[in-house]
VEXFIVEX-800976 format. One line per field, with one value per residue (C-alpha): x, y, z; residue in one letter; residue number from 1. Coordinates in nm, 3 decimals. Each point is the difference from the previous one (the first is absolute). Layout:
px	(X,...)
py	(Y,...)
pz	(Z,...)
aa	(a,...)
i	(NUM,...)
This chain:
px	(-1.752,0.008,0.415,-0.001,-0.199,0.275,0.176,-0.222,0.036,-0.151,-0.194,-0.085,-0.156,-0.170,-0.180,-0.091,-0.074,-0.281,-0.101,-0.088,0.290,0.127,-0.110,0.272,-0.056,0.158,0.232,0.149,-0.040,0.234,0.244,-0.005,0.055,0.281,0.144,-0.031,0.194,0.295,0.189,0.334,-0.042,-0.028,-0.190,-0.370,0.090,-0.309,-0.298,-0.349,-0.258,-0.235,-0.010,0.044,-0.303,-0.220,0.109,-0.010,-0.381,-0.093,0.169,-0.221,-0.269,0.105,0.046,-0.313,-0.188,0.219,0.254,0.259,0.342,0.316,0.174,-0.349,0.100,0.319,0.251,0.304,0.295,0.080,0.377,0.032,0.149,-0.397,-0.177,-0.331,-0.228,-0.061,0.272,0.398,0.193,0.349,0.235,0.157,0.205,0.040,-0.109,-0.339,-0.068,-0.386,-0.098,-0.392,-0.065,-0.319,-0.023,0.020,0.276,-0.170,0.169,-0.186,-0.305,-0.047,0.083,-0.305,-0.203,0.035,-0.059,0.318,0.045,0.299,0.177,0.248,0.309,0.304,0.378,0.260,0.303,-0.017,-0.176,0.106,0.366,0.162,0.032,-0.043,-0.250,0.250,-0.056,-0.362,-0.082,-0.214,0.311,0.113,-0.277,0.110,-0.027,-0.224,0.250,0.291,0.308,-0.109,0.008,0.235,-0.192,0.206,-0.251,0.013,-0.140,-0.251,0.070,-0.079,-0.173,-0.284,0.100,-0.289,-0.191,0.195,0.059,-0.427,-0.106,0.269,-0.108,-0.356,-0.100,-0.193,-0.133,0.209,0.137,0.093,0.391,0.213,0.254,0.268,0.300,-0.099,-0.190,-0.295,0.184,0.288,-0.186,-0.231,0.231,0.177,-0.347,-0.073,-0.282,-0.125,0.044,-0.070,0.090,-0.206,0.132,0.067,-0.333,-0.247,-0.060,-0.054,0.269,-0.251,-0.003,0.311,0.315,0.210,0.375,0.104,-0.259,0.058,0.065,-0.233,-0.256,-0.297,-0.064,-0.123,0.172,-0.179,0.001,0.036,-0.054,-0.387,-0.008,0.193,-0.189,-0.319,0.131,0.215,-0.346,-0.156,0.339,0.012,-0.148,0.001,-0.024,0.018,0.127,0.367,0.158,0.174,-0.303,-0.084,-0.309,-0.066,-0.251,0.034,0.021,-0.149,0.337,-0.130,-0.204,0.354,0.161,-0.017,0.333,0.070,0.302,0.092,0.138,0.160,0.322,0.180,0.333,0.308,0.223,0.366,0.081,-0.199,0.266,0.204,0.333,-0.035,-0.381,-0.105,-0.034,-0.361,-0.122,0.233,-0.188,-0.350,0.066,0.094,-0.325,-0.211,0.102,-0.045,-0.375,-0.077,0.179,-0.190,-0.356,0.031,0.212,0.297,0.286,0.284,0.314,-0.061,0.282,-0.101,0.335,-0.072,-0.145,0.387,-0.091,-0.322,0.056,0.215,-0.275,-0.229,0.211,-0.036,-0.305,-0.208,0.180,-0.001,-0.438,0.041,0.165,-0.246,-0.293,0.099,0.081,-0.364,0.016,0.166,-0.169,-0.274,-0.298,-0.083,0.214,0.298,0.168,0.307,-0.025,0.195,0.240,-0.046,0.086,0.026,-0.136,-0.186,0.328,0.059,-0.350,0.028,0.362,-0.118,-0.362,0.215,0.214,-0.185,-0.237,0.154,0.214,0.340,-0.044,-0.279,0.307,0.222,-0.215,-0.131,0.379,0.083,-0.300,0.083,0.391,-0.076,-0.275,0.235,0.063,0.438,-0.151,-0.295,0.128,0.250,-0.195,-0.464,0.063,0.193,-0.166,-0.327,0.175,0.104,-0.324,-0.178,0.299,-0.108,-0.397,0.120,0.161,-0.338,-0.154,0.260,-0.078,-0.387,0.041,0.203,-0.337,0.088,-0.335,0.155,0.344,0.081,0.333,0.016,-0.220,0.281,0.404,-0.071,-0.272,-0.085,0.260,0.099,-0.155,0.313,0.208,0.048,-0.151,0.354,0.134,-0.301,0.134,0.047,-0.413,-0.035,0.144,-0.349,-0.166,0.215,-0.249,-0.372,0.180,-0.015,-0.366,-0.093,0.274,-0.168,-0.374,-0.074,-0.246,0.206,-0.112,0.164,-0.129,0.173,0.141,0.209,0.166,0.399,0.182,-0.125,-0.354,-0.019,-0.240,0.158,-0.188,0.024,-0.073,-0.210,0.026,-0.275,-0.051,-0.199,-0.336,-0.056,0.003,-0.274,0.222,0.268,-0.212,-0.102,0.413,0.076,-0.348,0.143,0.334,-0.190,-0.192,0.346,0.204,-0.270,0.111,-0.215,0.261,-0.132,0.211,-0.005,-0.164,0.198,-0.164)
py	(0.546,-0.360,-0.012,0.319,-0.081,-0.149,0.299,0.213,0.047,-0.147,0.358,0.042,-0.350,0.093,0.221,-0.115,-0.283,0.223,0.123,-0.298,0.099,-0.309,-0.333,-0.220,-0.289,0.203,0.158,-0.350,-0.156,0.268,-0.080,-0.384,0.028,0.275,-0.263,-0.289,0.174,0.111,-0.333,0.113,0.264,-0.295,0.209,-0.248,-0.340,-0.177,0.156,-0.004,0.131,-0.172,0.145,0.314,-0.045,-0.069,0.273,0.260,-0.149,0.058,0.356,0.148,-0.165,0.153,0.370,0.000,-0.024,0.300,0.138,-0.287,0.074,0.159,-0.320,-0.157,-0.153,0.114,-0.317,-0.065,-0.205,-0.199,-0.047,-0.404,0.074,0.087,-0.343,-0.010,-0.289,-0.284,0.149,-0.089,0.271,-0.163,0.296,-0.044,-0.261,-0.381,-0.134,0.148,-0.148,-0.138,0.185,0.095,0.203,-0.047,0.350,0.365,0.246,0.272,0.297,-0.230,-0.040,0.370,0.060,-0.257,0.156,0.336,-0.170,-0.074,-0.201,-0.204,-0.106,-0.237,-0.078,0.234,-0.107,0.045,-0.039,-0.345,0.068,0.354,0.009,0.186,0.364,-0.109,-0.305,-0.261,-0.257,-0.094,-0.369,0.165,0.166,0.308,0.332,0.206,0.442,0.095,0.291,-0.027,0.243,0.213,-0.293,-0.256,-0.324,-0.107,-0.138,0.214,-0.114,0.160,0.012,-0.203,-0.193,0.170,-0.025,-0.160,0.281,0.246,-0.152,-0.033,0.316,0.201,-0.236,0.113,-0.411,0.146,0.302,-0.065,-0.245,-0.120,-0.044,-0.048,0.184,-0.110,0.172,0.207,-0.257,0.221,0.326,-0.140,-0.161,0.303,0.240,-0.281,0.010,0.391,-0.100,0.121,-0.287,0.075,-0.190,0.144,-0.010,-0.310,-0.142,0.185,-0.295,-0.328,-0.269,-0.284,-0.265,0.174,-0.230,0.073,0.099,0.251,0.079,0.312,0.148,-0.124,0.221,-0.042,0.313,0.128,0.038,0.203,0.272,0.303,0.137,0.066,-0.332,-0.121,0.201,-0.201,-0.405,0.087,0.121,-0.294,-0.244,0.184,-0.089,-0.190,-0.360,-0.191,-0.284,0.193,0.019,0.327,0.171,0.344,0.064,0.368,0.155,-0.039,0.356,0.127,0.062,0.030,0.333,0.109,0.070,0.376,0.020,0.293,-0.046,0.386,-0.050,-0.289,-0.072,-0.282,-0.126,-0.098,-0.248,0.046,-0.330,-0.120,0.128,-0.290,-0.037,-0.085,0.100,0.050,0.340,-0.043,-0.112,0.335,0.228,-0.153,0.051,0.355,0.019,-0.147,0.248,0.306,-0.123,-0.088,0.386,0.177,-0.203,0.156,-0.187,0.119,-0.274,-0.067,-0.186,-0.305,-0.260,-0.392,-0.071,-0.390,-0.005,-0.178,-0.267,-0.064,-0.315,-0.189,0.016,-0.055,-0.312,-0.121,-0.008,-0.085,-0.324,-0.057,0.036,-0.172,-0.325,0.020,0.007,-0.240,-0.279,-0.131,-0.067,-0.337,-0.251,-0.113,0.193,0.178,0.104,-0.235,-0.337,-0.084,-0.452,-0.159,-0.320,-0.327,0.109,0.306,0.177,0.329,0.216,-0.093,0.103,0.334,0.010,-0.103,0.183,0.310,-0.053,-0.058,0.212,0.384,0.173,0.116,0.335,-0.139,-0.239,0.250,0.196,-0.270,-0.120,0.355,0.104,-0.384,0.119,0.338,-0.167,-0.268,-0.014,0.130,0.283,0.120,0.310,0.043,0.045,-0.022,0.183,0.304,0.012,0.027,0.310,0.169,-0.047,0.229,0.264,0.015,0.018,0.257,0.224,0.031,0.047,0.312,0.148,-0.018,0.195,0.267,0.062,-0.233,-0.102,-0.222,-0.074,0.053,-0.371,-0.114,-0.330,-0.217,0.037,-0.035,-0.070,-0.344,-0.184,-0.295,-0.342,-0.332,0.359,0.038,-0.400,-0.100,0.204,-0.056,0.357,0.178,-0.052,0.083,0.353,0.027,0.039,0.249,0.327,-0.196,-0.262,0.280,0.064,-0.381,-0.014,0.308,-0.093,0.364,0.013,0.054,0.053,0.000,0.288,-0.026,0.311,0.036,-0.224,-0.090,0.070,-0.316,0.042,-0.184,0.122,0.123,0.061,0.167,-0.135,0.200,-0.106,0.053,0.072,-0.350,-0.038,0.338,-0.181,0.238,0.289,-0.142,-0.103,0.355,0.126,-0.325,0.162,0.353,-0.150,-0.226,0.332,0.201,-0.315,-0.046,-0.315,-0.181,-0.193,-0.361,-0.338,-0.014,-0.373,-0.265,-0.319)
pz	(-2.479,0.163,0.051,0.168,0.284,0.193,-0.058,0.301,0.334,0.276,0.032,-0.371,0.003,0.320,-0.161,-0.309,0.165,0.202,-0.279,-0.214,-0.274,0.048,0.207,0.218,-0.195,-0.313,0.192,0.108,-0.382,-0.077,0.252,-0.046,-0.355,0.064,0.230,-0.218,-0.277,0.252,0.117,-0.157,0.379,0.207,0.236,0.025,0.139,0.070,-0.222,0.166,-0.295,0.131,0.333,-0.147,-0.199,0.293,0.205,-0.250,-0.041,0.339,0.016,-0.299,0.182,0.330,-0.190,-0.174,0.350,0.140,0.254,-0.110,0.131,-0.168,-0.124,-0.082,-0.362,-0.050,-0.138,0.230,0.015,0.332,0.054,0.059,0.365,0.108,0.086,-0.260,0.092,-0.217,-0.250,0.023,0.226,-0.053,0.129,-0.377,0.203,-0.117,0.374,-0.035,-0.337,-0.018,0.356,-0.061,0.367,0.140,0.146,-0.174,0.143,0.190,-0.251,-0.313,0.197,0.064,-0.345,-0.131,0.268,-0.179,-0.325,-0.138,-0.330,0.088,-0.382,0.115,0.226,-0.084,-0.052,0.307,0.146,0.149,0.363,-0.059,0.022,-0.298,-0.129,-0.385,-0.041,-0.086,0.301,-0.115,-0.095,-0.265,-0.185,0.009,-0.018,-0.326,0.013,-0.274,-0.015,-0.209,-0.086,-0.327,-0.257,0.155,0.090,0.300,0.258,0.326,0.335,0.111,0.400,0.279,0.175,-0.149,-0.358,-0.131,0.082,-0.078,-0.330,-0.039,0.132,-0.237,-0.326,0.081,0.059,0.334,0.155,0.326,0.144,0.343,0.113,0.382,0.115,0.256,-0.130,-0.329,-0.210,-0.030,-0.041,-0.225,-0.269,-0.047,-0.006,-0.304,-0.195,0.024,0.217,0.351,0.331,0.358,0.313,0.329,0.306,0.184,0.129,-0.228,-0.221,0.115,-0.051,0.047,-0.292,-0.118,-0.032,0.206,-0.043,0.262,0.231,0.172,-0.333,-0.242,-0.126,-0.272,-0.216,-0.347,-0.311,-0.265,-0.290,0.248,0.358,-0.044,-0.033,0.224,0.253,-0.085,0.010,0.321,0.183,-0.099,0.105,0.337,0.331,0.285,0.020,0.365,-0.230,0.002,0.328,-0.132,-0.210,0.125,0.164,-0.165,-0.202,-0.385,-0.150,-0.357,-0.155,-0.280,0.115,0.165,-0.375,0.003,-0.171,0.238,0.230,0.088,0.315,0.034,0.048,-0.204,0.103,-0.193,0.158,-0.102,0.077,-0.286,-0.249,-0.116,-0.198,-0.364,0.000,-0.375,-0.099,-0.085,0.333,0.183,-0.245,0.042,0.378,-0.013,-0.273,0.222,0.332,-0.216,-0.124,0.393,0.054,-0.313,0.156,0.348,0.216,0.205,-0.080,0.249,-0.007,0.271,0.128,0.052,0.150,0.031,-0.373,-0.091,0.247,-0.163,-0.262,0.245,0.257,-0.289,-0.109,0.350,0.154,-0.309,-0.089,0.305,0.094,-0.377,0.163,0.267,-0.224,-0.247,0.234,-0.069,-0.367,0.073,-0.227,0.314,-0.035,-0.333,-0.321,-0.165,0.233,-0.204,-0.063,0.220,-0.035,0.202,0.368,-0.065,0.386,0.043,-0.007,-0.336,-0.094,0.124,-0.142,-0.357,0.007,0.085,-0.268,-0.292,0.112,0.112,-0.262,0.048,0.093,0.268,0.134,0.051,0.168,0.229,0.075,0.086,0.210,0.212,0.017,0.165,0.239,0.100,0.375,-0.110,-0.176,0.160,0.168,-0.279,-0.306,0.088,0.341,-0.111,-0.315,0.160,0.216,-0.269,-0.157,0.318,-0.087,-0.355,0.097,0.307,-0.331,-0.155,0.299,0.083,-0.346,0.021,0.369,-0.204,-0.179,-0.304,-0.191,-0.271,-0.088,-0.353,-0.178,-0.294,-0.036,-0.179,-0.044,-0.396,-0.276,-0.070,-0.076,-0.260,0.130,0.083,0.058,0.370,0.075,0.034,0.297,0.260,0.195,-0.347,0.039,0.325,-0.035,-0.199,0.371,0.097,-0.002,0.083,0.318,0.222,0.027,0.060,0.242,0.217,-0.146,-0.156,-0.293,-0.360,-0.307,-0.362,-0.282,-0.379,-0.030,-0.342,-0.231,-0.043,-0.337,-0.112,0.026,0.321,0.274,0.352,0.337,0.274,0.369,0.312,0.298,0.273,0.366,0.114,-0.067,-0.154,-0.397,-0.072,0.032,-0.163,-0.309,-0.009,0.010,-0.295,-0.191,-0.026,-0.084,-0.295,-0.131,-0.025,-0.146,-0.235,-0.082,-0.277,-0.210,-0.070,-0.138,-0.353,-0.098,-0.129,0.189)
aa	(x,x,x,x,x,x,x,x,x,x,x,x,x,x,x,x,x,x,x,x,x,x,x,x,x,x,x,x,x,x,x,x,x,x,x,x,x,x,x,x,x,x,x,x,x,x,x,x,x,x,x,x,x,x,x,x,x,x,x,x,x,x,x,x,x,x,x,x,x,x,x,x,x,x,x,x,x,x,x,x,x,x,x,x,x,x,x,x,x,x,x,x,x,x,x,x,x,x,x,x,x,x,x,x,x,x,x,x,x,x,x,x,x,x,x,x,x,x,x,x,x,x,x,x,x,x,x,x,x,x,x,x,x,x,x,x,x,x,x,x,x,x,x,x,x,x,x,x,x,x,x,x,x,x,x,x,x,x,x,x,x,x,x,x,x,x,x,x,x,x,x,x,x,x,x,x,x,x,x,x,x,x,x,x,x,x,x,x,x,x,x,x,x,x,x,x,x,x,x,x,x,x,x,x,x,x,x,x,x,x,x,x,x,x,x,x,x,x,x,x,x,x,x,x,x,x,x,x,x,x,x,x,x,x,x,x,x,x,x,x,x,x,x,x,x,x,x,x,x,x,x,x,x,x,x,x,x,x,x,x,x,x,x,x,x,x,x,x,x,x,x,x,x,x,x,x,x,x,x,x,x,x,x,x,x,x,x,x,x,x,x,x,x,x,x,x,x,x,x,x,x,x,x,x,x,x,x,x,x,x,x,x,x,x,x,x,x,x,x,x,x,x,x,x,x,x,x,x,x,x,x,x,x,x,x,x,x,x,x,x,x,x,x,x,x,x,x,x,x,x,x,x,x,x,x,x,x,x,x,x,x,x,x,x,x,x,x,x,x,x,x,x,x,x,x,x,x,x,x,x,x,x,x,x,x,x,x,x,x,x,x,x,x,x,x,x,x,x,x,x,x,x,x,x,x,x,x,x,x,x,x,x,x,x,x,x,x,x,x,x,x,x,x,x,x,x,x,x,x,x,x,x,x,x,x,x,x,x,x,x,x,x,x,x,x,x,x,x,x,x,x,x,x,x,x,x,x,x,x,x,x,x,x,x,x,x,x,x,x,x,x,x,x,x,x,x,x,x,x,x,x,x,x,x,x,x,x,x,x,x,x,x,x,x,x)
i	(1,2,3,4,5,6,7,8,9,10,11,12,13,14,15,16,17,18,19,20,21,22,23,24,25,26,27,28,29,30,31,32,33,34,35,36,37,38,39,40,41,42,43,44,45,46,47,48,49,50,51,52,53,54,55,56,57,58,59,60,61,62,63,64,65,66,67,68,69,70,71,72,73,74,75,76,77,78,79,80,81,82,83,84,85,86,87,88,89,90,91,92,93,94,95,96,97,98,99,100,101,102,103,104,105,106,107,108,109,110,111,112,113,114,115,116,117,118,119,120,121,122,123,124,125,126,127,128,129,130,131,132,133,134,135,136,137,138,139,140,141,142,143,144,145,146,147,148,149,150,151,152,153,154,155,156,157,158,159,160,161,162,163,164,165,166,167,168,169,170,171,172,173,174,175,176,177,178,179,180,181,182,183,184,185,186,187,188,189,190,191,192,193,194,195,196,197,198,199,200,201,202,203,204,205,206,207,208,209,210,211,212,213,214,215,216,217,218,219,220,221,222,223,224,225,226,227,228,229,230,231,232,233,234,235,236,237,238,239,240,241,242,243,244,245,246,247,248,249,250,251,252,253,254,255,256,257,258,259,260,261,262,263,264,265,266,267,268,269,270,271,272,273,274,275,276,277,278,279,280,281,282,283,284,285,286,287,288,289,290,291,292,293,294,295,296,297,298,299,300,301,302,303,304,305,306,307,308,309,310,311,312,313,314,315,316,317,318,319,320,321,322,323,324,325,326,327,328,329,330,331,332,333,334,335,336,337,338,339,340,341,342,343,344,345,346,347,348,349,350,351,352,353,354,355,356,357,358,359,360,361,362,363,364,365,366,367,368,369,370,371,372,373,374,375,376,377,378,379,380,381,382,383,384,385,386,387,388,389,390,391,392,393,394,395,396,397,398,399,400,401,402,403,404,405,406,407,408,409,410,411,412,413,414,415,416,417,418,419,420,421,422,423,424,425,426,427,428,429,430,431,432,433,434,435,436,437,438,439,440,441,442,443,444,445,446,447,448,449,450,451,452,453,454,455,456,457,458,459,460,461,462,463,464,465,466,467,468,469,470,471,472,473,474,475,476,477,478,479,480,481,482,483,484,485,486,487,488,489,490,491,492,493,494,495)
């Protein structure tokens, strides 16, 4: 059957890819059509069939003559924050509206280079600030979840939300996301689908817009850790073009999935227990301990005493690296320049450009990240944040020397929840952060597996956290935690 096509997995297309079952070009048919009939998600923002098209062309060509890579054919969805030449990258933000780059992002390039279909440009969080996809100049990304038969629209996480919201509605095999506080991790674990951030440094930023830089990370979201294993190989690596990419060799994780993890020893931080935690997450946790237990591995209770300090630091030094980065969208080079009165002087271009052009949320973060970097509050708020940023990175760093190989939280303080709900109260939002902050702050791989559903049919996941650069072990932990979860629920289709 045609429809169900865009139902497989990066490795089931793989190989029915190798084995002539199927061809790319039909593969990607499927998925355009899928995509064209799914608007009421929001998830696609800018369409590119025709790219698609000629890509999935030159991939059956490229199979037929042997030894293609992994991702050779397979249909993806780009997240708009990834700069894709000759097509708009706009950040989902108002500023960047009509900006065509002239240069591919190294993660997209590497990903073409493999053979990568690319679909289209996927819905955000405008420049990737937001936990629920309600800052983007496109509108708001839509869950293709809902709870039982009520039709309440429910967000569907963020920043990466338009993937999220793809990948689960089976628009795309994979798709590619960024993670500087949770916006990989969160939005899968809202979708029932799988999202991995690496370590800092094992992905090149290049090309990526930037928002916080020594937190942003690129990584893939797909339909489950096999998966994931293949499109992070392929997003990995080191590129001189990134002052902070890591030189290191590029391991098969994929070959590293033995789903055997006798032992190891996973770690349970106490401080991750929070007041008025729904019931559902508390029981998925203790679930998810006894299936890591019942696998193999030895579990023991770990403390992260600085963990309470986390979203304050969080809330610091990213706005702040964001006011720093943004300060060249201002109306002179590329993207929107606000029109200006008679005598009006460059200040109030920048003034109105910056205006019209960032959102709210965007604003506030800007105006916050320039308060704490202000020569009054310097030392007050950005220098002892970025102290107690080394205590929280020295915490991990104390639990890995106990002989700690992953570190079992909770990926999300609740399931998805209703979209306008928690817009009005900007910290009500933040709280969102509160479990996936931590591992940008001390640059540890994470990764986000859907685990069991709440009482309203809504998926739940559960987060590992990783010793740095050992992802391939840590895929291997989140693989025999996916293969005792057995999670396989799907949305039911109303778009």
């Amino acid at each position: 059957m045609m429809s169900d096509l865009t139902k497989l997995k990066i490795s089931e297309a793989r190989d029915a890819l190798r084995k002539g079952d199927v061809t790319s070009v039909e593969l990607t048919d499927a998925c355009l059509k899928a995509i064209d009939t799914a608007d009421a998600l929001g998830a696609f923002v800018h369409k590119t069939p025709e790219l698609a098209m000629g890509q999935a062309k030159s991939a059956d060509d490229r199979i037929k003559a042997g030894g293609a890579p992994d991702l050779c054919g397979i249909p993806l969805g780009i997240k708009d924050l990834f700069c894709t030449k000759g097509v708009p990258s706009q950040a989902a933000s108002a500023i960047l509206n009509g900006f065509k780059p002239e240069y591919e992002s190294t993660v997209t390039s590497q990903l073409f280079d493999a053979g990568a279909v690319m679909l289209g440009k996927l819905n955000m969080d405008e420049f990737a600030m937001g936990s629920s996809n309600e800052t983007s100049t496109y509108g708001n990304a839509i869950n293709p979840w809902r709870r039982g038969n009520d039709a309440t629209a429910l967000t569907p996480g963020g920043s990466s939300g338009g993937s999220a919201a793809a990948v689960a509605a089976d628009l795309c095999l994979a798709a590619t996301g960024t993670d500087t506080g949770g916006s990989i991790r969160q939005p899968a674990a809202f979708t029932g689908i799988t999202g991995i951030k690496p370590t800092y440094g094992r992905c090149s930023r290049w090309g990526i817009v930037a928002f916080a830089s020594s937190l942003d990370q690129a990584g893939p979201m797909t339909k489950d850790v096999r998966d994931a294993a293949i499109m992070l190989e392929a997003m990995c690596g080191h590129d001189p073009k990134d002052s902070t990419s890591a030189d290191l060799p590029v391991p098969n994780f994929e070959a590293m999935l033995t789903g055997d993890i006798r032992g190891k020893t996973i770690g349970i931080p106490r401080e991750y227990r929070m007041d008025g935690m729904p019931d559902a997450i508390e029981t998925l946790w203790s679930e998810g301990r006894c299936m890591l237990e019942d696998a193999g591995a030895a579990i023991k209770d770990i403390s992260l005493p600085h963990t309470k300090y986390a979203l304050p630091t969080y809330y610091v030094i990213a706005p702040a690296e964001a006011s720093s980065n943004l300060a060249r969208y201002d109306g002179v080079r590329y993207g929107h320049r606000a029109k200006l009165a008679q005598g009006d002087g460059i200040t109030d271009m920048y003034e109105k450009t910056r205006a019209e052009g960032f959102g709210p949320e965007v604003q506030r973060r800007v105006m916050v990240g320039t308060y704490v970097l202000s020569a009054g509050f310097y030392d007050a708020y950005y220098n002892r944040a970025r102290k107690v940023r080394t205590l929280i990175k020295r915490d991990f760093e104390d639990v890995f020397a106990q002989g700690v190989d992953a570190i079992l939280t909770p990926a999300t303080p609740s399931a998805a929840f209703e979209l306008g709900k928690k817009h009005v109260d900007p910290v009500e939002m933040y709280l969102n952060d509160v479990f996936t902050v931590t591992v940008n702050l001390a640059g540890l791989p994470g990764i986000s597996v859907p685990t069991g559903v709440d009482s309203n049919g809504l998926p739940l996941g559960l987060q590992l956290i990783g010793r740095p650069w050992e992802e391939g072990d840590l895929l291997n932990t989140a693989y025999a935690l996916e293969q005792a979860a057995g999670f396989v629920a799907k949305p039911t289709q109303w778009w």
